[in-house]
C-alpha positions, 0 to 999 in steps of 0.5 A: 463510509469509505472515500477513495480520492483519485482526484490528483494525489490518491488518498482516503479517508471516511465520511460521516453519514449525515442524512439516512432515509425514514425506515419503511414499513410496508402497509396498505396505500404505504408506498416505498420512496422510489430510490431511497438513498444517504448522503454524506458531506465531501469535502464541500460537496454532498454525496447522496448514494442508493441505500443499496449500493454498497461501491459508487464511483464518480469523477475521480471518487469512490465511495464503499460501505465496506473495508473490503470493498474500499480495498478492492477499490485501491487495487483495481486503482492501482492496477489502472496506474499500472497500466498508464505509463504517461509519467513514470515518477508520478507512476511511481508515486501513485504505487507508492501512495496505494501501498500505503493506504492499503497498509493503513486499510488492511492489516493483512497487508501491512503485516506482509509488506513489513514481513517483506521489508525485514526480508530485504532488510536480513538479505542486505546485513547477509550480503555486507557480511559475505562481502566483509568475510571476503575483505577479511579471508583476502586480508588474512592470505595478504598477511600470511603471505607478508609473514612468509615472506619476512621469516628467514628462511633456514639454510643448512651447511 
């Protein structure tokens, strides 16, 4: 089970099933529980969950079955951060925050955000290399025209 916590700092992490249902096998007079469900220990509460919810969100919790829906979770998370402008460093951090558990939840995504970083990466070396290549295009006509300046200049008679 993933566990998305929102509860102050954003983090996730997974939780061990720890009771599941008996399996049901239908027969005559053999009725199915009316809701049958799993629980599974949160930090020192315990979750129980329909076996049929696949996403369950309570206080500040998310609970999904799937990689996919736990990273559904985050954006939707991300976007409500987004939207709250109370605190713009908190804002920030929880961005923050949200990219790195999406980076550790979804390959795909950590794979594009360091294909980006290395993007800004080469633009910053370029840019400090045009900026060097101005110095030096700007020390060469200084030293061009000191040059000129220091050769005698031939007279005729």
């Amino acid at each position: 089970m993933y566990v998305l916590d929102l509860r102050g700092t954003p983090k996730y992490y997974m939780a061990t099933l720890e009771e599941a249902p008996q399996p049901y096998f239908p027969a005559p007079g053999n009725f199915p529980p009316s809701q049958p469900s799993v629980s599974f220990p949160i930090g020192d509460q315990k979750w129980v969950v329909p076996v049929n919810a696949d996403m369950v969100t309570k206080d500040g919790l998310t609970v999904t079955t799937t990689r996919e829906r736990l990273i559904d979770a985050v954006n939707a998370a991300r976007q409500q951060s987004q939207n709250v402008v109370d605190s713009y460093e908190r804002h920030k951090a929880n961005l923050e925050l949200f990219d790195q558990i999406m980076r550790e939840i979804s390959p795909a995504y950590a794979g594009q955000a360091q294909r980006d970083e290395d993007m800004q990466k080469l633009r910053e070396e370029v840019g400090q290399l045009r900026q060097m290549q101005a110095e030096f295009l700007s020390m060469k006509s200084s030293l061009d025209a000191f040059l000129k300046s220091q050769t005698p200049s031939k007279t005729s008679k």
